[in-house]
C-alpha positions as CSV (number, residue, x, y, z in Angstrom):
1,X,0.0,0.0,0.0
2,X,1.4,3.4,-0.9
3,X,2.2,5.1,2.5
4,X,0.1,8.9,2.4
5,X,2.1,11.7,1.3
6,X,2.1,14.3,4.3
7,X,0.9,18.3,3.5
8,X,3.4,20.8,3.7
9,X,1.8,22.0,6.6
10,X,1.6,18.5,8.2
11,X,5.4,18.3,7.9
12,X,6.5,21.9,9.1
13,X,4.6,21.0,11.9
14,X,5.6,17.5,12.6
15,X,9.4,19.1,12.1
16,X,9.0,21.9,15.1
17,X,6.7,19.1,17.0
18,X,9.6,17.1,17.1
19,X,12.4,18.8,17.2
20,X,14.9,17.5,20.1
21,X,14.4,21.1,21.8
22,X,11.3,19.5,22.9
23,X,11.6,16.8,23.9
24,X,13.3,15.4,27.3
25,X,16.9,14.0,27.4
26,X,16.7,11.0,28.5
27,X,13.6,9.9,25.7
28,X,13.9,6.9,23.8
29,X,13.6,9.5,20.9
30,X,16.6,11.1,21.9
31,X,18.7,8.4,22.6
32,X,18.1,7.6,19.0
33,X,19.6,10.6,18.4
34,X,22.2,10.3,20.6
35,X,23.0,6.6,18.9
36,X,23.5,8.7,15.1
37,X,25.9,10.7,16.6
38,X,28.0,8.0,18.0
39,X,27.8,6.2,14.8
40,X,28.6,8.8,12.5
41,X,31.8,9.8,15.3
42,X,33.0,6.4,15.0
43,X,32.6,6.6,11.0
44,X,35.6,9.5,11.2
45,X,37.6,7.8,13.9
46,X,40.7,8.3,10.8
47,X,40.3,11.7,9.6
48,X,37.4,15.3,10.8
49,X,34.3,16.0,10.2
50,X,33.6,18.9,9.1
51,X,30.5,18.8,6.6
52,X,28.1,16.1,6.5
53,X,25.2,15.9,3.5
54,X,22.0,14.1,4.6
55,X,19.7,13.2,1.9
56,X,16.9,10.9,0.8
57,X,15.6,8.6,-2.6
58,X,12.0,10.5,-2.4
59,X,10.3,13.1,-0.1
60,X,9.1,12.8,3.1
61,X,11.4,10.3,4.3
62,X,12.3,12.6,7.0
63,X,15.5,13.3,6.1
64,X,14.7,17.3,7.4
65,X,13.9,15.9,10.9
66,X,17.0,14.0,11.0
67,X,19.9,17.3,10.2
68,X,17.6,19.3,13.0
69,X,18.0,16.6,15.7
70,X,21.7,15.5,14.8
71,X,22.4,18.8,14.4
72,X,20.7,19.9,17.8
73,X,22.8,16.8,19.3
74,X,26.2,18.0,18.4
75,X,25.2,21.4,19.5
76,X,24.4,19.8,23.0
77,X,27.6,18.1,23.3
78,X,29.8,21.0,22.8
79,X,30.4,21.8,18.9
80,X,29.0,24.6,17.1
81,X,27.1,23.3,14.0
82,X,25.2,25.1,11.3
83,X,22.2,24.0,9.4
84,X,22.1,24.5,6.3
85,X,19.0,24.5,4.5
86,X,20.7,23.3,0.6
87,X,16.8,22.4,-0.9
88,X,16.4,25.2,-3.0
89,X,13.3,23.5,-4.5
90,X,11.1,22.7,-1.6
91,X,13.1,23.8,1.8
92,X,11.8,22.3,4.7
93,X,14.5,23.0,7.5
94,X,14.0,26.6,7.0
95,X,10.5,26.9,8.8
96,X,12.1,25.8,11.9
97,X,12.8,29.0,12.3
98,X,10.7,31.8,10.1
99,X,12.9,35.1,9.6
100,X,11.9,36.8,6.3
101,X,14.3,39.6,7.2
102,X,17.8,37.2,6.8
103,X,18.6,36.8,3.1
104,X,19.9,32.7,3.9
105,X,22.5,30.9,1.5
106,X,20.9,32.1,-2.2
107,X,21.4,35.7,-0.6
108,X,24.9,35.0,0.3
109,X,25.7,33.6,-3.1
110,X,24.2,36.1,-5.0
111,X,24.3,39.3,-3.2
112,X,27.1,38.9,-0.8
113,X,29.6,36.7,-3.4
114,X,28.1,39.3,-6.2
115,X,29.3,42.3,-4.5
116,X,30.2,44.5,-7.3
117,X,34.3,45.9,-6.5
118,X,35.3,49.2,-7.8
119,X,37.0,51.7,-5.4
120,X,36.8,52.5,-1.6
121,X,38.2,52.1,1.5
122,X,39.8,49.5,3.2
123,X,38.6,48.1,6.8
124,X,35.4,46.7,6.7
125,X,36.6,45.0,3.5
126,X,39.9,43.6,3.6
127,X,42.4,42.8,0.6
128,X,41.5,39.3,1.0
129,X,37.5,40.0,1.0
130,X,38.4,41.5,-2.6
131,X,40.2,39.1,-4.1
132,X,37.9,36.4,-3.4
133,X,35.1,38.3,-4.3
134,X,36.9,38.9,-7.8
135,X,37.8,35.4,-8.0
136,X,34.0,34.1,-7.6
137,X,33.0,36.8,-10.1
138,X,35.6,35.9,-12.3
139,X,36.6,39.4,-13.5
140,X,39.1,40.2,-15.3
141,X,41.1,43.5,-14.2
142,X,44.0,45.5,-12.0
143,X,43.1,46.0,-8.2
144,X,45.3,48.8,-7.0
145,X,45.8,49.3,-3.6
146,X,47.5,52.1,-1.8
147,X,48.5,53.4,1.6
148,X,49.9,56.6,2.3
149,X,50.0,55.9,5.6
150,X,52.5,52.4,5.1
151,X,53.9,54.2,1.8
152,X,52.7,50.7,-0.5
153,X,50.9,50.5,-4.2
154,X,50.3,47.4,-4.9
155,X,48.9,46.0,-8.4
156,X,47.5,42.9,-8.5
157,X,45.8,41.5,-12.1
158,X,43.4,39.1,-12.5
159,X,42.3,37.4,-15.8
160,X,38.9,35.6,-15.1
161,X,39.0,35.2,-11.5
162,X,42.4,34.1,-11.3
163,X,45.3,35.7,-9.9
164,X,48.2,36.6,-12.3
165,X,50.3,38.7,-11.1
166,X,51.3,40.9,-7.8
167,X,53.6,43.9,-8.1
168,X,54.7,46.5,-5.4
169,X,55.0,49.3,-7.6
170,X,56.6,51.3,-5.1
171,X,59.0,48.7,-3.8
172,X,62.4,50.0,-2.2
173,X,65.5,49.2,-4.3
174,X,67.1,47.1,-1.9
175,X,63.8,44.3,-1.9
176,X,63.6,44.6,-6.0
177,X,63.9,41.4,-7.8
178,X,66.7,43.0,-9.8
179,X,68.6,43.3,-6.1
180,X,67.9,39.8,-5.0
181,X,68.9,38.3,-8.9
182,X,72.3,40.7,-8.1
183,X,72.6,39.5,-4.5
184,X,72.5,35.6,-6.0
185,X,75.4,36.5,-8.2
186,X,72.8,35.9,-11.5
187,X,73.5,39.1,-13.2
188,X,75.6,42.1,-12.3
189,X,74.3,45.5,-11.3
190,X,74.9,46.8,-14.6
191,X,72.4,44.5,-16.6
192,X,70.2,44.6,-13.8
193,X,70.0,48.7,-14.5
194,X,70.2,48.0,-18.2
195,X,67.3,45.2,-18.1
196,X,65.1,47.8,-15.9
197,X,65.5,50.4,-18.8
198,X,64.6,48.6,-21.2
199,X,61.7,46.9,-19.5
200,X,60.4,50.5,-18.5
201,X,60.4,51.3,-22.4
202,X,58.8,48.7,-23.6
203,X,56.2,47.9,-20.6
204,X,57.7,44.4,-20.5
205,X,58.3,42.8,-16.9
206,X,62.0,42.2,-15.7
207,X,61.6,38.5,-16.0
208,X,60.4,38.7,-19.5
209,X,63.2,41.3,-20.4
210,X,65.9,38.9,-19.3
211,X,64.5,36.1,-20.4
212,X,64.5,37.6,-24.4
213,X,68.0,39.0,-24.0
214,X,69.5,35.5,-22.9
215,X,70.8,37.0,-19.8
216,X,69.2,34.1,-17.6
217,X,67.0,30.8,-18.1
218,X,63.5,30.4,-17.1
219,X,64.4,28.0,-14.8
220,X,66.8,30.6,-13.2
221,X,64.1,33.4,-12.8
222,X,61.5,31.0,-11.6
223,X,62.4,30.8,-8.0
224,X,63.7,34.7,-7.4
225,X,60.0,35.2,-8.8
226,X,58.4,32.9,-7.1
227,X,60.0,34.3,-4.1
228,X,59.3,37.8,-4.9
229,X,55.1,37.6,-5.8
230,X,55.3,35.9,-2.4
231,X,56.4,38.8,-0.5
232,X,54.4,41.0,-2.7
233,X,51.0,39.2,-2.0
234,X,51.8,39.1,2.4
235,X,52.3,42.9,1.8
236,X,49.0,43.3,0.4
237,X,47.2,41.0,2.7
238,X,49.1,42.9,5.6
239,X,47.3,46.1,4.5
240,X,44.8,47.3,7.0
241,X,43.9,50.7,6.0
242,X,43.8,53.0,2.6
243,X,42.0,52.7,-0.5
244,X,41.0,50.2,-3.3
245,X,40.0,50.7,-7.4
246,X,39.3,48.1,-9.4
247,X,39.7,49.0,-13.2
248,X,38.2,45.9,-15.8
249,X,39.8,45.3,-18.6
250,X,39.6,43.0,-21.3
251,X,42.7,40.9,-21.0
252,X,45.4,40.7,-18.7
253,X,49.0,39.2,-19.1
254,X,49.5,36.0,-17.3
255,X,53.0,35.5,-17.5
256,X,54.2,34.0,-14.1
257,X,52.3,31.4,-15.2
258,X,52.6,30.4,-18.8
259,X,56.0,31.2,-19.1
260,X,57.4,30.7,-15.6
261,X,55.1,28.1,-14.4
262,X,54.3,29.7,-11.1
263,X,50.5,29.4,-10.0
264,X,49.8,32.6,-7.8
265,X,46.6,31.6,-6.7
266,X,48.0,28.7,-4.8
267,X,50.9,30.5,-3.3
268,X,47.7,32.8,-1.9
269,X,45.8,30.1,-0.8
270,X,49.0,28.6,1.3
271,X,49.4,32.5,2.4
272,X,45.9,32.6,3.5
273,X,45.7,28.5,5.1
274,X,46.6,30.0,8.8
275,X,44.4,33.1,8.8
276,X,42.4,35.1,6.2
277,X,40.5,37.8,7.2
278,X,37.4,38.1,5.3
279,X,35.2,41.0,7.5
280,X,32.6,41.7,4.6
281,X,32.7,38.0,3.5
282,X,32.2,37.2,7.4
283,X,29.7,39.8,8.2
284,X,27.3,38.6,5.2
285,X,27.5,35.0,6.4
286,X,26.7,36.4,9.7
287,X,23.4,38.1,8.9
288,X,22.3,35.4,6.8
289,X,22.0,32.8,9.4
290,X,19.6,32.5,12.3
291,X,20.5,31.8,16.0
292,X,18.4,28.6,17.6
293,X,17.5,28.2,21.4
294,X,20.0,25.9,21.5
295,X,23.6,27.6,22.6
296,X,26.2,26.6,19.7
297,X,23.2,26.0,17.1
298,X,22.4,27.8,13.6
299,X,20.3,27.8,10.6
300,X,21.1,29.2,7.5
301,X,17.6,29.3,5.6
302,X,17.8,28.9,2.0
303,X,16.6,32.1,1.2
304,X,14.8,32.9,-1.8
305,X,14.1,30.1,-3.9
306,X,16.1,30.5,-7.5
307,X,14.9,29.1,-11.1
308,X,18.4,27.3,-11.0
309,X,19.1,25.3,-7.7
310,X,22.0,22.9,-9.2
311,X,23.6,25.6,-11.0
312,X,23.9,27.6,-7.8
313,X,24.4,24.7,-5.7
314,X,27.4,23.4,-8.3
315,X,29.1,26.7,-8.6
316,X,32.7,27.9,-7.1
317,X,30.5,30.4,-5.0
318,X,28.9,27.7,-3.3
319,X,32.2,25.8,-3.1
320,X,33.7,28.8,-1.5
321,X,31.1,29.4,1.1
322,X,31.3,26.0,2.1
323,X,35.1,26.4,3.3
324,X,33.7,29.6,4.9
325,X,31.5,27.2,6.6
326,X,33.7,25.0,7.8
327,X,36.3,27.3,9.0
328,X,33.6,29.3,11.1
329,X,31.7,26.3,13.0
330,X,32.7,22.6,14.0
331,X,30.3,20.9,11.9
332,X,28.1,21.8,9.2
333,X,25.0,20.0,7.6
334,X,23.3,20.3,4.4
335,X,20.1,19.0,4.3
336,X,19.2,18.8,0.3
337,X,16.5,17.6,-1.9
338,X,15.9,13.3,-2.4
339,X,17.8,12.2,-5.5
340,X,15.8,10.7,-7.6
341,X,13.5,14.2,-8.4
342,X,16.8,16.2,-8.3
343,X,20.0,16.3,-9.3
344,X,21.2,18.8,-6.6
345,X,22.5,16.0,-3.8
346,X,24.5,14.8,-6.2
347,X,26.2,18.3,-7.4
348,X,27.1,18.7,-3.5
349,X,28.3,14.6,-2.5
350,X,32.2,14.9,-4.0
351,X,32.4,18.0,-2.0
352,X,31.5,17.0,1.8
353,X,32.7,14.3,4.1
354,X,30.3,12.2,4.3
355,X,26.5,10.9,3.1
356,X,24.0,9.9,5.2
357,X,20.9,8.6,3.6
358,X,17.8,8.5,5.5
359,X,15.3,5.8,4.6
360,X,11.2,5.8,5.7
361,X,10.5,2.4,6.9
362,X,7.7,1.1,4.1
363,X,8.3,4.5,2.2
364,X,10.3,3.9,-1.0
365,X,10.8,0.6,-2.2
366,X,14.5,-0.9,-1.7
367,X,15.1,-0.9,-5.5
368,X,14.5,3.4,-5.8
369,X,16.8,3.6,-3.1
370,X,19.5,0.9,-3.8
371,X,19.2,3.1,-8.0
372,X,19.5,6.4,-5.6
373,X,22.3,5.3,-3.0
374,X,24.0,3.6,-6.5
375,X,23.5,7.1,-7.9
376,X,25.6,9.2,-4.9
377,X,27.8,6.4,-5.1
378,X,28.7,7.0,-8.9
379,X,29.0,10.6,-8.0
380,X,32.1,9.6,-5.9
381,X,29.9,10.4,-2.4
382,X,31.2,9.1,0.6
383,X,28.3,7.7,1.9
384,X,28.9,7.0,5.8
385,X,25.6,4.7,6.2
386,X,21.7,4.6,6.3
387,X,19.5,6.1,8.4
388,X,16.0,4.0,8.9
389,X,13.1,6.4,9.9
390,X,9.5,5.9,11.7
391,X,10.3,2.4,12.0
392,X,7.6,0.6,14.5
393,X,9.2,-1.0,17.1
394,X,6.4,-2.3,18.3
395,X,5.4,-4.5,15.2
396,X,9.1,-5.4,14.6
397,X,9.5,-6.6,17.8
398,X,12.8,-4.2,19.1
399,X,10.7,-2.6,21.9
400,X,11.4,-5.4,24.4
401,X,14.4,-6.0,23.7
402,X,15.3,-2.1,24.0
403,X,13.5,-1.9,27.1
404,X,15.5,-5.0,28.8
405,X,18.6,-4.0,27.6
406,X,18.5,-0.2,29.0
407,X,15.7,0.5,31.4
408,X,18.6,-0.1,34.1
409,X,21.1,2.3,32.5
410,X,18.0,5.1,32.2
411,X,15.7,3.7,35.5
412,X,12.8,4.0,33.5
C-alpha cells in the first residue's frame, strides 16, 4: 500500500513538534539521536568531520527531521554546528525557524559573493574580501591598492577570476627582484640597470626582459620570482587601512604562469591556510543565518528560492562558502532535496565528508533507493551509512528488547 504523502503544513509541523528542543533528554527518541551521533563519530575515527550531507531517494522520508535533531545533538555536546538549508526546490528545514528579514544561503551567493568591486576604502573590507570576491565573479582586471600611511601601491591582475600577477610598484630598491637576482650573483648591477630600462620602455616585466635578451633561463628566474610575488602578495594581505580601485579590462598578461610556471593563486591560498581575514565576506554569512535556542546551534535558511538550484548549488561560489562554513563552526549539515527528483544531492556529494541517507520504513521501495544510493555512489559520495526512519518498534518486535537492555542504565 502506498504510504500517504504528508501536506506541507503536516510536515513543518511534525518538524517543530519534534524537534529534540522539545523533547526530554533521557527519551527513547533522543537516545536515537544520541546513537546517530555516535555512529557517525566512530565513522571518522581516521580523519574530521567537518560537513556532512544528509539526503533521501523520495520526499518525506524525513530526512529534514533528522539534520535538526543530529544537528541539535552535536550542539548539545559542545560543537558549534550550522544547518544549512541546501533544498532550494522545496526547503523544509528553513521553517524551523521563520525570519523573512535574513537573506539565507541564495542571498549569500548572489548578493554577498556578487558584491560588485570598484574603489573604496579599506577596513570593513579587507584585501582578502576582494580578491575572493573577484575570483567568484571571475573578472578580469588591475586592483590597485594604496597606503599613504604604510607608503605601499600594490597592483594585483586578475584574468577571469584568477590571480596573475602581484607587483609593489613602489617597492624600495634594496627588496627589488633585480637586487635579489644581483645578490644571487645571476646578473651584475649593470644589466640589472640596463634590463630595468629597457623593460620600462617597452612595458615588458624584468623576468620577461631577461629572459629575451638571454641574460638568464627560465628556470633561473623561476624561484627569485616565485619568491618575490610571495612577498608582494603578504604585503597586500598585511594592508589594513587606505583605498582600493578596481579598473576591468579585457585581458590581462599571465606570464608568471605560462612562461614561468608559477601558480599565484595557490601560493595565496597557502598565504591565506593559517588566517584570512574576510570581515565583509564574514559579516554577510553572519546576517544570513539564524540563532536557535540551542547555545552553539544555527540555521542558514535557503533564502529565496532560484529558477536554478543545481547551477547555484554546483558553482565555485557555493564551493567557496562551504570552506567559509567549515572554518567558522565545528560541523556543518546540508540538508538537500531526495535524488531521484533532483540532481542537486549529487552536485554537492564529492564535495562534503560524508552521506547519510535517511530511509522511511515502508516508504520507498528498496530498488528506488538501492538506484538512488547507486547514484551518490557514482558521483564519488562518501556515503557513511543509512538512516532507517518511523520504524515501528512495536510491530518489529525491538521494543522489548530495548527496554530489557537499557531501562537499568535510564531507571525508567
Amino acid at each position: 500500500m502506498k504510504p500517504k504523502k504528508l501536506s506541507t503544513k503536516k510536515r513543518t509541523k511534525d518538524l517543530i513538534s519534534l524537534f529534540l528542543a522539545n523533547y526530554k533528554g533521557k527519551s527513547r527518541f533522543a537516545e536515537s539521536y544520541r546513537t546517530l551521533r555516535t555512529n557517525i563519530d566512530l565513522s571518522f575515527l581516521e580523519s574530521e568531520l567537518k560537513c556532512l550531507l544528509v539526503t533521501s531517494a523520495g520526499e518525506a522520508e524525513g530526512k529534514t527531521l533528522t539534520v535538526a535533531n543530529y544537528a541539535f545533538n552535536l550542539a548539545e555536546a559542545g560543537r558549534s554546528v550550522l544547518m544549512v538549508d541546501a533544498d532550494l526546490r522545496k526547503p523544509s528545514l528553513s521553517k524551523l525557524l521563520v525570519n523573512n528579514e535574513v537573506i539565507g544561503l541564495t542571498g549569500l551567493l548572489s548578493r554577498v559573493m556578487g558584491t560588485p568591486v570598484t574603489e573604496g576604502g579599506l577596513g570593513k573590507i579587507s584585501v582578502g574580501d576582494l580578491i575572493r570576491l573577484l575570483q567568484q565573479q571571475r573578472r578580469t582586471g588591475r586592483l590597485q591598492l594604496s597606503s599613504q600611511t604604510e607608503n605601499k601601491l600594490i597592483n594585483m591582475d586578475f584574468l577571469a577570476g584568477d590571480l596573475v600577477d602581484c607587483t609593489w610598484v613602489n617597492c624600495p630598491e634594496e627588496r627589488s627582484l633585480a637586487s635579489h637576482l644581483v645578490q644571487l650573483g645571476l646578473i651584475t648591477s649593470q644589466q640589472a640597470q640596463q634590463a630595468l630600462k629597457r623593460a620600462k620602455d617597452t612595458g615588458q616585466k624584468l623576468p620577461m626582459v631577461l629572459v629575451n635578451a638571454g641574460l638568464l633561463k627560465k628556470k633561473q628566474v623561476r624561484g627569485p620570482l616565485k619568491n618575490q610575488l610571495a612577498q608582494n602578495l603578504r604585503l597586500a594581505l598585511d594592508m589594513n587601512d587606505g583605498k582600493y580601485e578596481f579598473k576591468p579590462a579585457t585581458d590581462m598578461k599571465a606570464e608568471s604562469k605560462t612562461v614561468f610556471a608559477i601558480n599565484l593563486a595557490e601560493i595565496y591560498e597557502r598565504a591565506a591556510a593559517d588566517e584570512e581575514p574576510l570581515p565583509y565576506i564574514n559579516a554577510g554569512i553572519k546576517a544570513a543565518m539564524l540563532k536557535t535556542p540551542q547555545p552553539g546551534l544555527f540555521l542558514l535558511p535557503s533564502g529565496v528560492l532560484p529558477p536554478n538550484p543545481s547551477e547555484l548549488l554546483g558553482s565555485k561560489r557555493m564551493l567557496f562558502l562551504l570552506s567559509r562554513f567549515k572554518d567558522l563552526f565545528d560541523v556543518v549539515i546540508l540538508d538537500s532535496p531526495p535524488i531521484l527528483p533532483a540532481s542537486d544531492a549529487l552536485t554537492l556529494a564529492p564535495h562534503v565528508d560524508g552521506v547519510v541517507f535517511v530511509v522511511k520504513a515502508g516508504g520507498v521501495n528498496r530498488d528506488l533507493v538501492r538506484k538512488a544510493v547507486d547514484q551518490l555512489k557514482n558521483a564519488r559520495a562518501n556515503v557513511v551509512g543509512a538512516v532507517l526512519n518511523q520504524v515501528d518498534v512495536h510491530r518489529e518486535g525491538y521494543y522489548k528488547y530495548y527496554e530489557k537492555y537499557y531501562s537499568s542504565y535510564y531507571g525508567t
